[in-house]
Every structure is written in C-alpha cells, then in structure tokens.
NUZA-719083 format. One record per residue (C-alpha): residue number from 1; x, y, z. Coordinates in steps of 0.1 Angstrom, whole numbers. Example, Ala and Ser with C-alpha at 12.3 -4.5 7.8 and 13.67 -1.06 7.14 Angstrom:
NUZA-719083
+------+-------+-------+-------+
! resi !    px !    py !    pz !
+------+-------+-------+-------+
!    1 !   123 !   -45 !    78 !
!    2 !   137 !   -11 !    71 !
+------+-------+-------+-------+
***
This chain:
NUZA-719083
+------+-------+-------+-------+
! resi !    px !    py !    pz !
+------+-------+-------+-------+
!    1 !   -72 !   203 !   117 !
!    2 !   -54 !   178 !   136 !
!    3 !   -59 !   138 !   147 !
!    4 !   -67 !   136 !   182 !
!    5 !   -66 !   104 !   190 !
!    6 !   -59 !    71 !   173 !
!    7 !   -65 !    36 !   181 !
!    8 !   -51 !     6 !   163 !
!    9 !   -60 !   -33 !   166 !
!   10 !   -40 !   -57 !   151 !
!   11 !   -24 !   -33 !   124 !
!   12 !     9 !   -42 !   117 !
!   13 !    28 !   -46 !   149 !
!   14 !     4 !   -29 !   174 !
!   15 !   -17 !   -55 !   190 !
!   16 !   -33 !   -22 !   204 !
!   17 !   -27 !     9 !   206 !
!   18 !   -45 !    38 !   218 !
!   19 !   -23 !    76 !   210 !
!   20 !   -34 !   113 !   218 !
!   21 !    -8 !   131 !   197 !
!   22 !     2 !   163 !   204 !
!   23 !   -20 !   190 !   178 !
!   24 !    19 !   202 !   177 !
!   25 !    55 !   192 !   169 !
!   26 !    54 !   149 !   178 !
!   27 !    90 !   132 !   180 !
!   28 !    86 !    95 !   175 !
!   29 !   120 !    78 !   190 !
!   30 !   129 !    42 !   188 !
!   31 !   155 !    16 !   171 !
!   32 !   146 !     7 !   137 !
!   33 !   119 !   -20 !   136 !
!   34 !   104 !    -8 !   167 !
!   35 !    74 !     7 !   147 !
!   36 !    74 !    48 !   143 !
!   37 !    68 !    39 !   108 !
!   38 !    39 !    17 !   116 !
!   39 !    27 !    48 !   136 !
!   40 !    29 !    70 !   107 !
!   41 !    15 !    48 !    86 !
!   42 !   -18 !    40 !   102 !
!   43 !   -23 !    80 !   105 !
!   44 !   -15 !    81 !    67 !
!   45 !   -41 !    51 !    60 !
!   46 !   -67 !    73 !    83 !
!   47 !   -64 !    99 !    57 !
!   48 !   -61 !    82 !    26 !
!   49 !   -75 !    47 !    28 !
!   50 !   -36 !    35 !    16 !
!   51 !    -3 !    26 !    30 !
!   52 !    23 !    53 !    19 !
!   53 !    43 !    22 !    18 !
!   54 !    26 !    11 !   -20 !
!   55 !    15 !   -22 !    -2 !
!   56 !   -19 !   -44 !    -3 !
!   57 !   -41 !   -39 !    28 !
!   58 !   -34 !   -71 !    37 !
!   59 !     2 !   -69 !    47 !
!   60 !   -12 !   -42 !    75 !
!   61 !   -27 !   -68 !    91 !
!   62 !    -8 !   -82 !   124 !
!   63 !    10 !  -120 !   114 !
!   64 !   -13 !  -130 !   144 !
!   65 !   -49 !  -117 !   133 !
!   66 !   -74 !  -121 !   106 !
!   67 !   -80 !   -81 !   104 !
!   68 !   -72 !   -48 !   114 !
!   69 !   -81 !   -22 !   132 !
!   70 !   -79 !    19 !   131 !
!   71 !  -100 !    44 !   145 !
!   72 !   -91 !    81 !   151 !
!   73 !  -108 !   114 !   160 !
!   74 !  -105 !   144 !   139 !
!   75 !  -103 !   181 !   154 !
!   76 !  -119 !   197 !   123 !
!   77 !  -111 !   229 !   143 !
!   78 !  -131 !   262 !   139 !
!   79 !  -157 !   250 !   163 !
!   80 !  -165 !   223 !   137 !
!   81 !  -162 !   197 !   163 !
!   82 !  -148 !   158 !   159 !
!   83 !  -149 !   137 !   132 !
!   84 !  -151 !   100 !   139 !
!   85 !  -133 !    80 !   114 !
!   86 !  -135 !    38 !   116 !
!   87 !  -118 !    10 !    88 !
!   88 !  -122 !   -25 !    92 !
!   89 !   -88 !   -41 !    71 !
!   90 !   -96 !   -81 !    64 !
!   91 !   -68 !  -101 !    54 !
!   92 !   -95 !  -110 !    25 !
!   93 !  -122 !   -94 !    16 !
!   94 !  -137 !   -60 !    15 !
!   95 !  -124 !   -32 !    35 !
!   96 !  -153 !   -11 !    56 !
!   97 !  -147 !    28 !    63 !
!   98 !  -173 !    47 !    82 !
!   99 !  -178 !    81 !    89 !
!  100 !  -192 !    94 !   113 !
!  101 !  -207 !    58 !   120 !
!  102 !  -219 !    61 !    85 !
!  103 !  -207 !    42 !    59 !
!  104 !  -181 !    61 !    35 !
!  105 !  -196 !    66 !    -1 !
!  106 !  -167 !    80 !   -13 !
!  107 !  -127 !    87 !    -5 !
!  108 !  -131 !   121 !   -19 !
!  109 !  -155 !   126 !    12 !
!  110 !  -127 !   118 !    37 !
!  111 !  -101 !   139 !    16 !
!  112 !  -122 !   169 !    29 !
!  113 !  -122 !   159 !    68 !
!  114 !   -85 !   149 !    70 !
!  115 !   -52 !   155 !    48 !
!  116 !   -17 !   144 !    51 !
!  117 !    15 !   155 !    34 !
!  118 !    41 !   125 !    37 !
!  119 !    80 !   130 !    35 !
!  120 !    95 !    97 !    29 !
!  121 !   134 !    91 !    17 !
!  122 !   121 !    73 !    -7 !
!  123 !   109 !   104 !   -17 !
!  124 !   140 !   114 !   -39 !
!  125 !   128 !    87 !   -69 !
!  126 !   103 !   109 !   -76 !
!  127 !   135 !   132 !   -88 !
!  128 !   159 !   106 !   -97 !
!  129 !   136 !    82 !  -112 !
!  130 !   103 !    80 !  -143 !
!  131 !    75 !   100 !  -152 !
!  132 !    56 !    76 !  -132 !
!  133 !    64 !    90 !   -97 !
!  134 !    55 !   127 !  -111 !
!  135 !    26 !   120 !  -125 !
!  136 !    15 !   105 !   -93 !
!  137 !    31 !   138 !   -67 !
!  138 !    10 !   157 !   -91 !
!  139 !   -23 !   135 !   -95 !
!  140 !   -24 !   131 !   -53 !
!  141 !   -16 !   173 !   -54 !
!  142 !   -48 !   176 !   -72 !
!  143 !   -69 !   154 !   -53 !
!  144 !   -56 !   173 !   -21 !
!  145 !   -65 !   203 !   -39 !
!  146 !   -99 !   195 !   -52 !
!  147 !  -116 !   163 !   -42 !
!  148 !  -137 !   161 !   -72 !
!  149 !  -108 !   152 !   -89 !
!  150 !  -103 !   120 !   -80 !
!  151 !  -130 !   110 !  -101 !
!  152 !  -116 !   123 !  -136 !
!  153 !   -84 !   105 !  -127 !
!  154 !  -106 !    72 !  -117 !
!  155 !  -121 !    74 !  -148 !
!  156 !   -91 !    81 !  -168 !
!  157 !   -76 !    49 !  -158 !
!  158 !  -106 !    26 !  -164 !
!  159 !  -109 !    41 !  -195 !
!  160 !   -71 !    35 !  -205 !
!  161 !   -75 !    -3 !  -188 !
!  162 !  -106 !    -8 !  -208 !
!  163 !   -93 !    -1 !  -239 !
!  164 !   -57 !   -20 !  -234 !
!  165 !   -78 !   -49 !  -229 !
!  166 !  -100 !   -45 !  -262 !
!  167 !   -67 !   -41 !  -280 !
!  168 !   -50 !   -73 !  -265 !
!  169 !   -81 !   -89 !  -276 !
!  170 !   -63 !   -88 !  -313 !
!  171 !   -80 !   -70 !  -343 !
!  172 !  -107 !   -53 !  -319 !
!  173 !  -138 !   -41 !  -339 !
!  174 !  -128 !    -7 !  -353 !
!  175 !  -164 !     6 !  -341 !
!  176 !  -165 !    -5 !  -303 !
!  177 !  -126 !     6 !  -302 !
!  178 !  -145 !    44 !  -312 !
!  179 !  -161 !    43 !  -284 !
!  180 !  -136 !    39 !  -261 !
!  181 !  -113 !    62 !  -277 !
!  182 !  -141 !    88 !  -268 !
!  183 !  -142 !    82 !  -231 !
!  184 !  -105 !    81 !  -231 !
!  185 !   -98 !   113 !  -249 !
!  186 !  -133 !   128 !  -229 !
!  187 !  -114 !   120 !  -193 !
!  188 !   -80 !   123 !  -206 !
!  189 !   -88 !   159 !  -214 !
!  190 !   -98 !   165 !  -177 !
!  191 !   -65 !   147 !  -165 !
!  192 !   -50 !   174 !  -185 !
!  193 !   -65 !   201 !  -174 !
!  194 !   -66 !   191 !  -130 !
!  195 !   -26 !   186 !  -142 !
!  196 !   -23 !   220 !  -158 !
!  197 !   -40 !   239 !  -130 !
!  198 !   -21 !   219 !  -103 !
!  199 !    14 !   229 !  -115 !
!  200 !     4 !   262 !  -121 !
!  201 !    -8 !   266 !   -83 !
!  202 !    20 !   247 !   -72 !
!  203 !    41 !   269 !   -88 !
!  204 !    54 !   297 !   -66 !
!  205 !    52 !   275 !   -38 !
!  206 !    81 !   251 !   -53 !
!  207 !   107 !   273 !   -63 !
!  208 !    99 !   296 !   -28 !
!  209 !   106 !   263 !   -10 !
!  210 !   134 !   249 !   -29 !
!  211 !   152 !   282 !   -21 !
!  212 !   148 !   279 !    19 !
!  213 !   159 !   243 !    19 !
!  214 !   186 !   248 !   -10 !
!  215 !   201 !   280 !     9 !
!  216 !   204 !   288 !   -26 !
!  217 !   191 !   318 !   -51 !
!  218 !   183 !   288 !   -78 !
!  219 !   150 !   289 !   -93 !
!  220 !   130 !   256 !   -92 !
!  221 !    98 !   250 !  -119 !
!  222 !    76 !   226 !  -137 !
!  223 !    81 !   212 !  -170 !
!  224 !    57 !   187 !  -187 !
!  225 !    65 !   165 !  -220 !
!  226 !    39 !   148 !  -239 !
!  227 !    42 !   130 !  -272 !
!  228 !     6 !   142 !  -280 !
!  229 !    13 !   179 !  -281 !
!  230 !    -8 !   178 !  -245 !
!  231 !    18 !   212 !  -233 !
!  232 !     4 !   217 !  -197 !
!  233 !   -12 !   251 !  -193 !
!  234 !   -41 !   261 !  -173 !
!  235 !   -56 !   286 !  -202 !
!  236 !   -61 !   257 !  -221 !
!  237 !  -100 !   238 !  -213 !
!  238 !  -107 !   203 !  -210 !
!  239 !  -129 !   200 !  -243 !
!  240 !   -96 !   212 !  -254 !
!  241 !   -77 !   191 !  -240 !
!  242 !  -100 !   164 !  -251 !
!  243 !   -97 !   175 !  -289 !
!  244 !   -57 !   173 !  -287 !
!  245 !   -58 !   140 !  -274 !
!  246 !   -89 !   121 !  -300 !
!  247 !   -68 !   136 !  -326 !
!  248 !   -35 !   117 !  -313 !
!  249 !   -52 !    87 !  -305 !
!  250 !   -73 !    81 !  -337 !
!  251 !   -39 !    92 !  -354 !
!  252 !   -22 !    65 !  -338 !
!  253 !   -44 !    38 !  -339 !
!  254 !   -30 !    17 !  -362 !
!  255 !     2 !    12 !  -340 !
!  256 !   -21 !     8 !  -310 !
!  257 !   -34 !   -22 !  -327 !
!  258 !    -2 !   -38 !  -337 !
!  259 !    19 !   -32 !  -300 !
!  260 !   -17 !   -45 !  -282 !
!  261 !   -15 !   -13 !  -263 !
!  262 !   -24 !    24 !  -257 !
!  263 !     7 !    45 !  -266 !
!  264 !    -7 !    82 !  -261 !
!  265 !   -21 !    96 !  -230 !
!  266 !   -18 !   115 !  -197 !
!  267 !    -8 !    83 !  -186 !
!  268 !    24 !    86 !  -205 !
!  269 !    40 !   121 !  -203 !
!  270 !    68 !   131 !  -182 !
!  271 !    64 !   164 !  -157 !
!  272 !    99 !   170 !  -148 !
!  273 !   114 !   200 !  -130 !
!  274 !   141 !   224 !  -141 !
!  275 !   165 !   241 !  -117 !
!  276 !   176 !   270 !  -133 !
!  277 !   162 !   259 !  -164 !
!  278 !   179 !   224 !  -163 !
!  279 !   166 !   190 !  -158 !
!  280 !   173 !   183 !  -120 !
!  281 !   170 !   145 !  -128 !
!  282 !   198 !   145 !  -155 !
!  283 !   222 !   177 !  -144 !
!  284 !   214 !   179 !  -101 !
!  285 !   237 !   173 !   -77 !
!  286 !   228 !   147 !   -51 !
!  287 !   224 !   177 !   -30 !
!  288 !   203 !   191 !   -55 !
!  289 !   179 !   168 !   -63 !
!  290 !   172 !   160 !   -22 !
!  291 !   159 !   196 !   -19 !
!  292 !   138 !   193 !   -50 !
!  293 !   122 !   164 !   -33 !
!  294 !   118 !   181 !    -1 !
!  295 !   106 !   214 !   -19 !
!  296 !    79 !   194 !   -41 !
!  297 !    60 !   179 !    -7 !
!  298 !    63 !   213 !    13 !
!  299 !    49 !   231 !   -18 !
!  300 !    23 !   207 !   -14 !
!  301 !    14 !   214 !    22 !
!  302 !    16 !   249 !    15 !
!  303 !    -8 !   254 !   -16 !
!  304 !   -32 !   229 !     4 !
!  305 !   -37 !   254 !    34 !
!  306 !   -37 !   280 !    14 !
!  307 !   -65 !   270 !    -3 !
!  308 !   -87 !   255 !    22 !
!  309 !   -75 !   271 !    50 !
!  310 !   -64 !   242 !    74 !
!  311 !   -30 !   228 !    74 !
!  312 !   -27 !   193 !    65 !
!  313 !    -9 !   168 !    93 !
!  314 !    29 !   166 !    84 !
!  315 !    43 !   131 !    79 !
!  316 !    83 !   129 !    81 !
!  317 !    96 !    95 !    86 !
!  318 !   130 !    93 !    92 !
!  319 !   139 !   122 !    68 !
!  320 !   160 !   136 !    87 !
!  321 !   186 !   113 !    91 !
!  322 !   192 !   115 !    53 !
!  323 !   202 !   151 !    56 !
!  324 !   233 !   170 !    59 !
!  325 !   235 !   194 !    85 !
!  326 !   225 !   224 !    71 !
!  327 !   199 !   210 !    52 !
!  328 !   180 !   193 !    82 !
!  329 !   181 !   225 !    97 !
!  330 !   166 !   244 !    70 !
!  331 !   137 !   222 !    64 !
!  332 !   132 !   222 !   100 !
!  333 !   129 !   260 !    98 !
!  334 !   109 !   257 !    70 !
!  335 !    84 !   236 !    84 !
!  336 !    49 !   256 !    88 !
!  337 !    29 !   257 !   117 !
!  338 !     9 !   218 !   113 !
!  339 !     4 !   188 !   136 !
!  340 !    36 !   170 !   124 !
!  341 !    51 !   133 !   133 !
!  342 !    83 !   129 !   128 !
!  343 !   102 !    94 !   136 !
!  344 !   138 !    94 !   140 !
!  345 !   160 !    63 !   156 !
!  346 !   181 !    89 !   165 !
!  347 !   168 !   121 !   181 !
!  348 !   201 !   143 !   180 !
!  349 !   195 !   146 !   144 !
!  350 !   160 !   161 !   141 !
!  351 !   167 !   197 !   150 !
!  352 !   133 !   206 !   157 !
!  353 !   118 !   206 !   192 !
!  354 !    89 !   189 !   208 !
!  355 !    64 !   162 !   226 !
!  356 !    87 !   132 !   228 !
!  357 !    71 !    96 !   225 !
!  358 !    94 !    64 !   227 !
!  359 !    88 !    37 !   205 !
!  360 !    95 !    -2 !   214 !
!  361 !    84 !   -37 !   203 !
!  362 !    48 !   -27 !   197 !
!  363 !    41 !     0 !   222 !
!  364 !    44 !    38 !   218 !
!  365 !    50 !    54 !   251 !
!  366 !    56 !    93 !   261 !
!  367 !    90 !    96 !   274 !
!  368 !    94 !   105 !   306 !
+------+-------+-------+-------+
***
C-alpha cells in the first residue's frame, strides 16, 4: 500500500498542490517554514482524518481561504486497484470525507484502506512525559491493529464525559449515576482488554527494535499501573475486565461525588516501559529514552504489517536532525521496506538514500 498521488487546495500553505510520491524512500528538503511538514501533514490527515500536530481542522485551512482541500489516491496493491479518498476542511462547519465518491460512515473504514506510522521529535514526551501520551501510542496501536476498536475507545470516553458531567451536576441521583457506572465499567472493560492485547503483540517488536537503534543488548518492555487493580494481561476477558472495574468504581463512589469527578478508569493508568527492568522515564539517559521513542513507533509499523500484511506509509519529520550519528544511522538501517517521507532542512544528515523533492514557499518540486 502506498499514496499515489495527492492534491491539496488551500491546506495550510499550499494554494495547490498536486504530488506523485515515490511508492519508495521520499526526501523532502527545504529551510524551515518552507512546508515539508505541511506535506507530511496532509498525507497524515488522508489517513487519519487529524493533524499529527494535535490542532483543530481549522488551523489547516490557508489564512487566505474559507476551506481546504485534499485528495489522494491509494495503491491498495495486490491487484486491489486505487482507492479514491476526498475531505472537504471548512473553517466552520462540518468536515466531509468521501470514499470512493461515497460518503465515509465511519474512520474505522478508512483505517483499513490507508495507515500511517508518524515519527515526530516531539515524539520523546511520550517517554519523558504522563500517562497521557502512552495511553494514547497505545490506544492509536490498537486502532491500527484492529479497526473495530475504535469504537470501544469512543465509547469509553463518552461514557467517562457523561458521567463527569452527572457528577459536576452536585449530589447526582444515586440511581441514574448506576447506570452510567454500568456503561463505563461495560466499555472500560474492553479498553482494557484492546490495551492488554496490544502490548502483548507489541511486545517482541519493541525490545527487538530498541536493540537495533540502541546498538545495545538492553531489553526494552511494557509495564502498566492502575489504581484499580486493572494489571494488563491479555488472558484476562473483557467481562473481566468489566467486573474489576464496577467493583472500583462503586467502591469509590463516594469520593467521586465529593471531587465532582471520575477518579478510576482506563482513562487514568500509566503504561510505562522498563529498560532492563527500570523505568526509562525516571532512570534513561537522554540517549536512552530517544531510542525508546524511536523503538515504540517502529514496533508499531512492524506489528501493523505483520498483521495485515501491507506496510503502513512511514512518516519522519525532521527526526533526523535530532539524532547523534550513530543513532541516525541505525534507525535508518532499521527502517523496513514502506513508502516513507522524510523532511530534513538539511539533507546531509538523513543517511538514507532516495527521490529528492525540494521544498520552497508553498511549492514542492523534484530536484533536478
């Protein structure tokens, strides 16, 4: 699988843009601000319907226009032909996706025609900083893994926004809050259980990752703390799960009630990672917690193709240029076989070969 072609209207700084990337290695080249992000970006959006940058769909929108454009064409490969896909971005208002010149029921339907892996610098918080950031590498993990999953976690959080908002009402009904303790504990038990089977497929892919970027024999797994005694483990069902998690929350109700808020969840715990059986975030070097970062998204890539069998395009923006020597050059060799776009400002530090497209003010150009 691989984009073909994209085409962008008024998205960001593209007025327009029409691209044929190469289905191989593609080295985006230009100053900073000249837009290889903005490049990057709009492929990521094609996949996922959202800016890797965590912004509002209508900062995407050119300064000069009243919405967005992006198109692109899908080589499902395998003789499976080309998939069409076609957003409309407003500044207000809906968004419209179609597929296929039909209109998109559901993300989970374009998860399945086109994935992306993303390697940001930014990336490192997920080490360095809260749960919140591991929770989400492994929630998007699972969705990559299984689109069905995206549901559970949809209705995890409405469930856990539902019920904040019956508690900040102030002494809530004791008999309506039972009901949504039930659907919170009914979808928090399938959180539990998409989380549990991601980090055990994840697994071997992780710490076989970390040690080709590390250059190190150090062994690299998941860990995963919960105040609710929700241990992640993949023998463990999700009417399980579900038990666990009523009994917490009706055992801390009463607190619930007095703070205004939902205190026990999936939505709470902290997934770390231990390298060599130590927290990375607390005892890593610098050095140390760069490769976890790095090892966490190729692990991703990894478990994705091997378990549907096509390799997800490979997003690096600017990643590179955050790397020491050596390690640039192991991730480069570690980099599987993938459509991948890589930006750089400065091309001398990407050690990797391959189609070179220079970017300036707006226009993305192959370089002669």
């Amino acid at each position: 699988m691989h984009v073909a072609w994209l085409e962008l209207t008024d998205f960001r700084s593209y007025r327009h843009l029409e691209w044929r990337p190469d289905p191989g290695v593609n080295l985006l080249i230009g100053p900073n601000g000249a837009g290889k992000t903005n490049a990057l970006e709009a492929v990521g959006y094609l996949a996922t319907l959202r800016s890797f940058r965590s912004v509002t769909d209508d900062a995407l929108v050119n300064d000069e226009a009243e919405r967005a454009y992006v198109r692109g064409g899908v080589d499902r490969g395998e003789d499976r032909g080309e998939a069409l896909v076609e957003i409309e971005i407003p500044r207000h208002g809906p968004r419209r996706t179609q597929l296929d010149r039909q209109r998109l029921r559901r993300v989970s339907d374009l998860v399945e025609i086109v994935r992306v892996v993303t390697f940001l610098p930014e990336d490192l918080d997920i080490v360095k900083r809260g749960p919140a950031r591991r929770r989400d590498l492994l929630d998007e993990a699972a969705v990559q893994l299984r689109p069905a999953a995206a549901l559970d976690f949809a209705e995890y959080d409405r469930a856990v926004r539902q019920r904040n908002a019956f508690l900040k009402m102030g002494a809530p009904d004791e008999v309506t809050l039972s009901v949504w303790d039930e659907r919170m504990s009914q979808a928090g038990g399938k959180v539990m259980a998409r989380r549990a089977a991601v980090m055990t497929e994840l697994a071997p892919f992780v710490d076989e990752a970390y040690r080709a970027i590390s250059g190190t024999a150090s062994g690299l797994s998941f860990s995963y703390d919960s105040e609710w005694g929700g241990s992640a483990d993949a023998t463990i069902s999700a009417a399980e799960y579900a038990r666990l998690l009523a009994e917490a929350i009706a055992a801390n109700r009463r607190h619930d009630m007095e703070r205004r808020v939902t205190t026990v969840g999936p939505h709470r715990d902290d997934p770390s990672l231990l390298l060599d059986g130590h927290d990375v975030r607390v005892h890593g070097s610098q050095g140390e917690q760069r490769s976890t970062a790095l090892a966490l998204r190729l692990a991703v890539h990894r478990a994705v193709t091997d378990r549907t069998g096509s390799a997800p395009v490979l997003l690096l923006d600017d990643v590179f240029s955050e790397l020491d020597e050596g390690r640039a050059e192991r991730l480069a060799a570690a980099l599987p076989p993938a459509q991948t776009l890589i930006s750089s400002a400065r091309p001398e530090d990407v050690p990797i070969r391959g189609r070179r497209w220079d970017v300036s003010d707006g226009k993305l150009e192959e370089a002669s």
